[in-house]
C-alpha positions in Angstrom: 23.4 43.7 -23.4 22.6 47.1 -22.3 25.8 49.3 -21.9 24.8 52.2 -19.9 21.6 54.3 -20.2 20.8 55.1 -23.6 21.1 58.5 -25.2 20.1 60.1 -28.1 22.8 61.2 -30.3 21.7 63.5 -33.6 18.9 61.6 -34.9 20.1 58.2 -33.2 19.4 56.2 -30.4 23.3 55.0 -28.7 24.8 53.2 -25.5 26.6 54.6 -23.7 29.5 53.4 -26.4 28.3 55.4 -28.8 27.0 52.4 -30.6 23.7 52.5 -32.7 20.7 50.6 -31.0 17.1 50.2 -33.1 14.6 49.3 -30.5 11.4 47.1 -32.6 9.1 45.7 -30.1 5.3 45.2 -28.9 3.5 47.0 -26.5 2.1 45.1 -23.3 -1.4 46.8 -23.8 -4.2 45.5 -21.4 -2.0 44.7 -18.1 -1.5 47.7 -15.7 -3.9 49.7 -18.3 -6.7 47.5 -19.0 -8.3 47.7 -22.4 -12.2 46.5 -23.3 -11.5 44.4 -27.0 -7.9 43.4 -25.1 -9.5 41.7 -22.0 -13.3 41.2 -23.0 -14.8 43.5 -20.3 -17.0 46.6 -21.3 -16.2 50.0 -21.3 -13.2 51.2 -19.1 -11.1 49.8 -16.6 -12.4 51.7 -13.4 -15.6 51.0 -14.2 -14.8 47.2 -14.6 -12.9 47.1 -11.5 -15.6 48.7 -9.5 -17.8 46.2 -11.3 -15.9 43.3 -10.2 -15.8 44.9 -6.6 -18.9 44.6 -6.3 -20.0 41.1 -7.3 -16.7 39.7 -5.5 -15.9 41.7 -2.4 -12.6 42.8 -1.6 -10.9 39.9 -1.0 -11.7 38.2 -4.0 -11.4 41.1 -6.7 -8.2 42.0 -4.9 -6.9 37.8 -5.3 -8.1 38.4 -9.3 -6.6 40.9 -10.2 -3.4 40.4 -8.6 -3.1 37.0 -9.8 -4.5 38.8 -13.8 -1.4 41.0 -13.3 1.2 38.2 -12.8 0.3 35.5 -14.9 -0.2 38.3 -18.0 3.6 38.4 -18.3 6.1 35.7 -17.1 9.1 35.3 -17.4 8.3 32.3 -20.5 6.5 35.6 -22.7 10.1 37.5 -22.4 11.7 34.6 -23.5 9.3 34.3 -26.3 9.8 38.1 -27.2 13.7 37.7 -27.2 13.1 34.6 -29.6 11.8 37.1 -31.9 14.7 39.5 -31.8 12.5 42.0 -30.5 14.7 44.0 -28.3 12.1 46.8 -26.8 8.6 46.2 -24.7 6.3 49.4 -24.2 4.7 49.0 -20.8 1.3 51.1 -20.9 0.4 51.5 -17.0 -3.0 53.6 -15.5 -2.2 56.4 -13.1 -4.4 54.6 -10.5 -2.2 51.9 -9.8 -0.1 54.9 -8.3 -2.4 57.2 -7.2 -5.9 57.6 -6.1 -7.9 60.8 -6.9 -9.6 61.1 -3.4 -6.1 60.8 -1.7 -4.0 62.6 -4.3 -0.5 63.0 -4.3 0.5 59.8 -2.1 2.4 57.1 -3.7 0.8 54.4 -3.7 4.0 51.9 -3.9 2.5 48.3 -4.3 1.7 50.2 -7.8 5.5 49.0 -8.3 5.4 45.2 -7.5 4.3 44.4 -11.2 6.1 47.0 -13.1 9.4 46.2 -11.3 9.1 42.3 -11.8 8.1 42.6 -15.6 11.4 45.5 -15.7 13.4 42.5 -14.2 12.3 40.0 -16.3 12.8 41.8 -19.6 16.1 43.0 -18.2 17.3 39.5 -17.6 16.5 38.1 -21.9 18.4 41.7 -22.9 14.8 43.3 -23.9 14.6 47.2 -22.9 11.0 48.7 -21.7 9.8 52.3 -22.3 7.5 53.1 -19.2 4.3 54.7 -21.1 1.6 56.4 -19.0 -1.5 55.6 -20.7 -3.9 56.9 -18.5 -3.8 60.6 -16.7 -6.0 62.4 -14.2 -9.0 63.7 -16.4 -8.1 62.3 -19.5 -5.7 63.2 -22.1 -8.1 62.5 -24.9 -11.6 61.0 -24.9 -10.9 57.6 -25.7 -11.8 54.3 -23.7 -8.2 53.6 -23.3 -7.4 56.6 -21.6 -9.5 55.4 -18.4 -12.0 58.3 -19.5 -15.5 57.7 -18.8 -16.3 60.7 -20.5 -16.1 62.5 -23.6 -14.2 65.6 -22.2 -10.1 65.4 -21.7 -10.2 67.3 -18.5 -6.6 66.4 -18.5 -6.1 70.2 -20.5 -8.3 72.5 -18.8 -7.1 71.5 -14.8 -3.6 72.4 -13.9 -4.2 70.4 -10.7 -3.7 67.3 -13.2 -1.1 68.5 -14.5 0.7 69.1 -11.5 -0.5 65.9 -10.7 0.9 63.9 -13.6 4.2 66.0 -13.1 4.4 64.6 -9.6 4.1 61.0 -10.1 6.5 61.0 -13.3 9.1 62.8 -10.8 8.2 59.3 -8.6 8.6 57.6 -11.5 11.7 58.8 -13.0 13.7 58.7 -9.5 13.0 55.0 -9.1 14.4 53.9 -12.8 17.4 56.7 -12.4 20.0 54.9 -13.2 18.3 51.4 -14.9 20.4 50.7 -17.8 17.3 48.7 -19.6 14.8 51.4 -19.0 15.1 53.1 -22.5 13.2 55.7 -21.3 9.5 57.3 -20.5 6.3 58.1 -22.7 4.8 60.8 -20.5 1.5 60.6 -22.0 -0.1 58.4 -24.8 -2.0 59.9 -27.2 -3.0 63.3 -26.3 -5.5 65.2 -27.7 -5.2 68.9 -26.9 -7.9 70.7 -28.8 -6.1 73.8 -28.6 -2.6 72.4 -30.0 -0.6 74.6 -28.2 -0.8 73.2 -24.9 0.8 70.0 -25.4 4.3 71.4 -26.7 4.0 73.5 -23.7 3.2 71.0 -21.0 6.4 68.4 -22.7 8.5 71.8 -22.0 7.6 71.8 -18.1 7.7 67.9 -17.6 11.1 67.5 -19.5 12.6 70.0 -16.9 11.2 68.5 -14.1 11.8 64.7 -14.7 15.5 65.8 -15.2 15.5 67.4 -12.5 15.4 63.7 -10.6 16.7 62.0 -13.5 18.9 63.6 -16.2 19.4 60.4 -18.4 16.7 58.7 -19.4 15.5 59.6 -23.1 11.6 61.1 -23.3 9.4 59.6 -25.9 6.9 62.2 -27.0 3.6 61.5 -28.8 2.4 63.8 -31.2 -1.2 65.5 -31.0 -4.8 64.0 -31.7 -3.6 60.3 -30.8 0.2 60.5 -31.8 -0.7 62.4 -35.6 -0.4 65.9 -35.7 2.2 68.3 -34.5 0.6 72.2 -34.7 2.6 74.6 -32.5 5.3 72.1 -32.5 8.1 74.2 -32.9 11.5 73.3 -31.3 12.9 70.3 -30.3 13.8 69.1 -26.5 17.2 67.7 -25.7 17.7 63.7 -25.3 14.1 62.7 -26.8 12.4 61.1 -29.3 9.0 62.2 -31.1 6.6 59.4 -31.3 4.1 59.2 -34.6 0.9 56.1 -34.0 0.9 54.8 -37.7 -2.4 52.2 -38.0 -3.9 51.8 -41.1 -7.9 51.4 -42.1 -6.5 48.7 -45.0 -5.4 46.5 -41.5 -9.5 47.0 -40.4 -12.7 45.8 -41.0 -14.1 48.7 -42.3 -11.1 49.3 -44.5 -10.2 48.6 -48.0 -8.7 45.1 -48.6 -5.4 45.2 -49.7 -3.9 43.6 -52.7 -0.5 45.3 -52.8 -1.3 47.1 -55.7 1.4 50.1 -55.8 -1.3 52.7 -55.5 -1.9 51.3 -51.8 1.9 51.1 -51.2 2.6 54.5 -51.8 -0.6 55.3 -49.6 0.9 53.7 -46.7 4.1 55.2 -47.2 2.3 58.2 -47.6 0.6 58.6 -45.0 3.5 57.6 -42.4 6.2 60.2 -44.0 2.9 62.7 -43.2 3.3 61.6 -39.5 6.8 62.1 -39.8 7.4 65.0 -40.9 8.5 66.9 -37.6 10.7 64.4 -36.7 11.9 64.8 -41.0 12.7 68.6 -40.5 14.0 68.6 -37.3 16.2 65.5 -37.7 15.3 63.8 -34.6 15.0 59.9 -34.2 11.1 58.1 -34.9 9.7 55.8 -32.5 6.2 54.4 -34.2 5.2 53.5 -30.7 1.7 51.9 -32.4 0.6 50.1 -35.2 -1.0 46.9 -36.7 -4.0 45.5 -38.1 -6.6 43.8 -37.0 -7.2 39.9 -37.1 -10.6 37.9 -38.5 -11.5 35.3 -36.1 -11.9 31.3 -37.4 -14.7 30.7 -35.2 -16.6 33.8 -36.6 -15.7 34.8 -40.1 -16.1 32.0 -43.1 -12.9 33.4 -45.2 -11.0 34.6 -42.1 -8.0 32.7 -44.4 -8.3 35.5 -46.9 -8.5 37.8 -44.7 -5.7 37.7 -42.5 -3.2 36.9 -45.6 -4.1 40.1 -46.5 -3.4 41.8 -42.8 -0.2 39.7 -42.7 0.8 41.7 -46.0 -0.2 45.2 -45.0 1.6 44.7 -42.4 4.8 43.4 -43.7 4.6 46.4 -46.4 4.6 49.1 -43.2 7.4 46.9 -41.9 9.5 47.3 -45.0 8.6 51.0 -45.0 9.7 51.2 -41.6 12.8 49.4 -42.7 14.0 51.7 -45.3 13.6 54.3 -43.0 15.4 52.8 -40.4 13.0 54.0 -37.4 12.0 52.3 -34.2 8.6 50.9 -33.4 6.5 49.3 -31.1 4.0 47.4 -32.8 0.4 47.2 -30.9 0.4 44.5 -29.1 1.9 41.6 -27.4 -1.2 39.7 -25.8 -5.2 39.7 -26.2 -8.3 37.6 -26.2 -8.0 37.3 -29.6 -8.1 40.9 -31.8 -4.5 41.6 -32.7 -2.0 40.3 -30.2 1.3 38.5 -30.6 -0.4 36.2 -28.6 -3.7 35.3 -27.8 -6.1 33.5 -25.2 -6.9 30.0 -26.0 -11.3 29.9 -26.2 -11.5 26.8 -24.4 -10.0 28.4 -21.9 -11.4 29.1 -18.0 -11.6 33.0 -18.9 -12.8 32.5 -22.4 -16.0 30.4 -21.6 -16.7 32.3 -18.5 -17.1 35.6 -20.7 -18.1 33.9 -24.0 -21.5 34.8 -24.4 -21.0 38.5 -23.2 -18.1 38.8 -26.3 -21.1 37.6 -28.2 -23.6 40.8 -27.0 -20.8 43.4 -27.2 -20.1 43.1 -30.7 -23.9 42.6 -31.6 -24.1 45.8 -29.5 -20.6 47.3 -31.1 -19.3 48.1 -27.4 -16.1 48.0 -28.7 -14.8 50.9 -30.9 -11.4 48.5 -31.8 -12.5 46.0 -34.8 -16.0 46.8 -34.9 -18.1 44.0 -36.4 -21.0 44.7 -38.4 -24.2 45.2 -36.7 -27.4 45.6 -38.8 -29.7 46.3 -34.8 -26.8 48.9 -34.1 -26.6 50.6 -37.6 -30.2 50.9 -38.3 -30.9 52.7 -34.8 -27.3 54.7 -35.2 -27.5 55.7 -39.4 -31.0 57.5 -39.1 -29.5 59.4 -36.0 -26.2 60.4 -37.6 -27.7 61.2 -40.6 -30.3 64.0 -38.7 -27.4 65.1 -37.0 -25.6 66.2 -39.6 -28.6 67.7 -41.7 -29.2 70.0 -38.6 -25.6 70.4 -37.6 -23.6 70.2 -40.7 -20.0 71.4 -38.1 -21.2 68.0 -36.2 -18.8 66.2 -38.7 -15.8 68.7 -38.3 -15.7 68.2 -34.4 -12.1 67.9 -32.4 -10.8 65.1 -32.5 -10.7 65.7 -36.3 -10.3 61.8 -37.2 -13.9 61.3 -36.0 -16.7 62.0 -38.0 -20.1 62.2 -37.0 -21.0 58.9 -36.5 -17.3 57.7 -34.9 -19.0 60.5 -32.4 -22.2 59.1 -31.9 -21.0 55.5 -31.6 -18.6 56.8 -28.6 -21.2 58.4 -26.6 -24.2 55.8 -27.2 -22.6 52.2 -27.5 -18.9 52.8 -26.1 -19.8 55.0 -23.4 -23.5 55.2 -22.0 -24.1 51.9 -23.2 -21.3 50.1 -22.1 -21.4 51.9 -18.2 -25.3 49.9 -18.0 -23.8 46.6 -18.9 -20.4 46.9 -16.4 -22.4 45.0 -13.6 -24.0 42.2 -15.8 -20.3 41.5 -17.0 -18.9 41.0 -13.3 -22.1 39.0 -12.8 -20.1 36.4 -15.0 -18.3 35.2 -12.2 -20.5 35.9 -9.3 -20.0 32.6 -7.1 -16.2 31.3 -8.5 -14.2 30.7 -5.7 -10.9 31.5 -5.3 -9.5 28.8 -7.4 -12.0 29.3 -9.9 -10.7 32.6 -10.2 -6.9 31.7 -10.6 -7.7 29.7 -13.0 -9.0 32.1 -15.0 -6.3 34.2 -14.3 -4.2 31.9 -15.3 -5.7 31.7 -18.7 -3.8 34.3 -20.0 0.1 32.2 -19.0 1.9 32.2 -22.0 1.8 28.2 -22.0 -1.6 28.2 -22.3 -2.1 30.9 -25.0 -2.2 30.9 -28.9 0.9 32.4 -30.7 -0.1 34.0 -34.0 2.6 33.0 -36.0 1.8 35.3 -39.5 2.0 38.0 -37.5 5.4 37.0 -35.2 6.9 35.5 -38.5 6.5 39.1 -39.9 7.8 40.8 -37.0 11.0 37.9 -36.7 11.8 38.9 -40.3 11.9 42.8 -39.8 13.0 42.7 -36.1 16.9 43.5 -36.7 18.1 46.3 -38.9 21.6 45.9 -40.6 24.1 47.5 -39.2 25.9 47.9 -42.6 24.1 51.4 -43.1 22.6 52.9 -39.6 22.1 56.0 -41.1 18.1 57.1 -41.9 17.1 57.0 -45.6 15.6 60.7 -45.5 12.9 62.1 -48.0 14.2 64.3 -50.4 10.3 66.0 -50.5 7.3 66.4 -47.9 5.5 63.8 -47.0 4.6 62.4 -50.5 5.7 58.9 -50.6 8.4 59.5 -52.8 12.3 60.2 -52.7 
């Protein structure tokens, strides 16, 4: 039971006793920030609202949406999630709920009727929640789950955004002053500041004016170029964490399988105490705030068996890491239609056979970036392309974000971007003519009591959820970054 608002002490999370709390969680990814692979739509979420708007009218997009918000958490998922001993949800929300752009600066407050009831609930089964903005004005990076229908993040080159941001975290913060299970706030989830130097300096100006309304709360701060780098990183701010995003390509389709053989062990371990090392030198707590594989799918892959065992045991191998390390995470995430989640729609489902055969087009058409399935249409149009691109413009594969190579490029702009916008419509179009109850019911699709758990991945989770409190104190590396002590 929360003790006072948590503080962090050295490199140590404590209540307000002094005693040592490990937050280990999920993330609620896809609810006030709407994801494509997490909800089944295409490209981003104002385009899919707007979409819906559309086909429905007001009335009934309004009735959806509302009623997708509140049967996505109830108060029978946080007492699932407390079953687990998972102590911490990360609650990704979209500044739009909040804030429109053609009316900026005016709270918009029914933004808070969800967020405040899914606060309570978790509150009430002793499960903190780290407010995370996932989506800014202009996009902090150029991703689909940034709410960017571009491939420019704005967010760096406007103040006005950043002054906006600043504003509605100042909202933010003086509504939560105080909250005891509010662990704290993510200002911004996976920047990508091509420059570097910006982000360090914009955490400098938010941290002084959300304590200026709220002098408690801890700040979780990603790292740059989606939670991985830290260039121009050079001091540390008072009463936060430093956040590291730790996924792995042996958790993915396009990834190596793995076997457990040391060689990919140390590579894991490897490649997170890379992440790591800021928070390493300057001795600050680690919040992994995302990470996880990938799941095959037994209606679509003939040794899906095989597959996941070998997801379930990447995954309990970063666990363990994490364990001897004694960091917090947030693992990515608590509920899908049926990628990666704790839990996951049922396909029989109203929602799932109302959008079934458009899941079929988008991955024949890769829309989706997350779990890409093979596509031979899509490669032999996309391969030819990348492959002139890069004759002709051999820097085309060292482009910003440095992650994606030429193709990862090309896929965004064609199939996840331009692609995706034409097809928005024709996925509203899906439920052109559902009435109102039509629509709740597919709404209420995604109730916990009518979802799938995934139990290889909440067994691993169960098993690596508390940390001993016989040694608290982290298991540093004696060297950089190179998997070994």
């Amino acid at each position: 039971m929360a003790t006072g608002v948590l503080k962090v002490q050295n490199d140590k999370i404590v209540d307000d006793k002094g005693k040592v709390v490990i937050l280990r969680g999920s993330a609620l990814g896809g609810w006030m920030n709407m994801e494509n692979f997490i909800t089944g739509y295409p490209g981003h979420e104002s385009q899919h609202r707007a979409s819906m708007l559309k086909v429905l009218g007001k009335e009934k997009s309004d009735f959806f949406f509302d009623k997708f918000l509140e049967n996505f958490f109830t108060e029978q998922d946080a007492e699932f999630f407390a079953s687990k001993g998972l102590n911490c949800l990360r609650l990704p929300f979209n500044y739009r709920h909040f804030e429109d752009d053609m009316n900026p600066r005016v709270l918009k407050s029914e933004g808070f009727k969800h967020l405040d009831r899914v606060i309570d609930l978790c509150a009430k089964h002793n499960i903190y929640t780290i407010l995370d903005l996932h989506a800014v004005p202009g996009g902090q990076n150029p991703d689909w789950h940034s709410d960017n229908v571009t491939n420019y993040a704005a967010f760096w080159d406007f103040k006005d955004h950043q002054d906006r941001v600043v504003w509605l975290w100042k909202q933010i913060a003086s509504r939560y002053n105080g909250n005891a299970f509010v662990a704290g706030y993510n200002p911004i989830n996976e920047p990508c500041d091509p420059l570097h130097h910006r982000l360090p300096a914009f955490y400098d100006r938010i941290e002084k004016e959300i304590r200026s309304v709220d002098p408690d709360h801890i700040l979780f701060l990603d790292g740059n170029t989606f939670a991985m780098e830290w260039k121009h990183f050079n001091h540390t701010l008072p009463n936060s964490v430093y956040a590291l995003h730790d996924y792995s390509m042996l958790g993915f389709p396009k990834g190596e399988r793995f076997t457990g053989s040391e060689q990919q062990k140390a590579k894991l371990e490897s490649q997170f105490l890379r992440k790591a090392e800021f928070m390493i030198e300057q001795k600050t707590p680690i919040w992994n705030g995302e990470f996880g594989p990938v799941y095959a799918n037994p209606q679509l892959d003939a040794d899906h068996k095989e597959v996941n065992a070998a997801r379930y045991n990447v995954l309990d191998e970063q666990l363990r890491i994490y364990d001897k390390y004694k960091i917090h995470w947030s693992i990515w995430l608590y509920k899908d239609v049926g990628l990666q989640g704790m839990v996951h729609l049922n396909p029989e489902s109203k929602y799932m056979r109302t959008i079934a055969p458009f899941l079929k087009k988008k991955r024949e058409l890769q829309l989706d970036a997350w779990g890409r399935y093979p596509s031979k249409q899509v490669e032999d149009v996309i391969e030819p392309l990348v492959a002139w691109i890069d004759k002709n413009a051999p820097t085309s594969n060292n482009q910003y974000p440095t992650p994606w190579a030429t193709e990862r490029q090309i896929t965004r702009l064609i199939n996840q971007l331009y692609l995706s916008t034409c097809l928005s419509d024709e996925f509203a179009e899906l439920f052109k003519g559902l009435t109102l109850d039509d629509l709740e019911e597919c709404a209420k699709s995604f109730r916990f009591d009518r979802c799938v758990q995934r139990d290889g991945l909440n067994k691993a989770l169960m098993t690596h959820a508390e940390v001993s409190d016989i040694d608290v104190q982290w298991r540093r590396p004696t060297t950089k970054a190179n998997g070994h002590e």
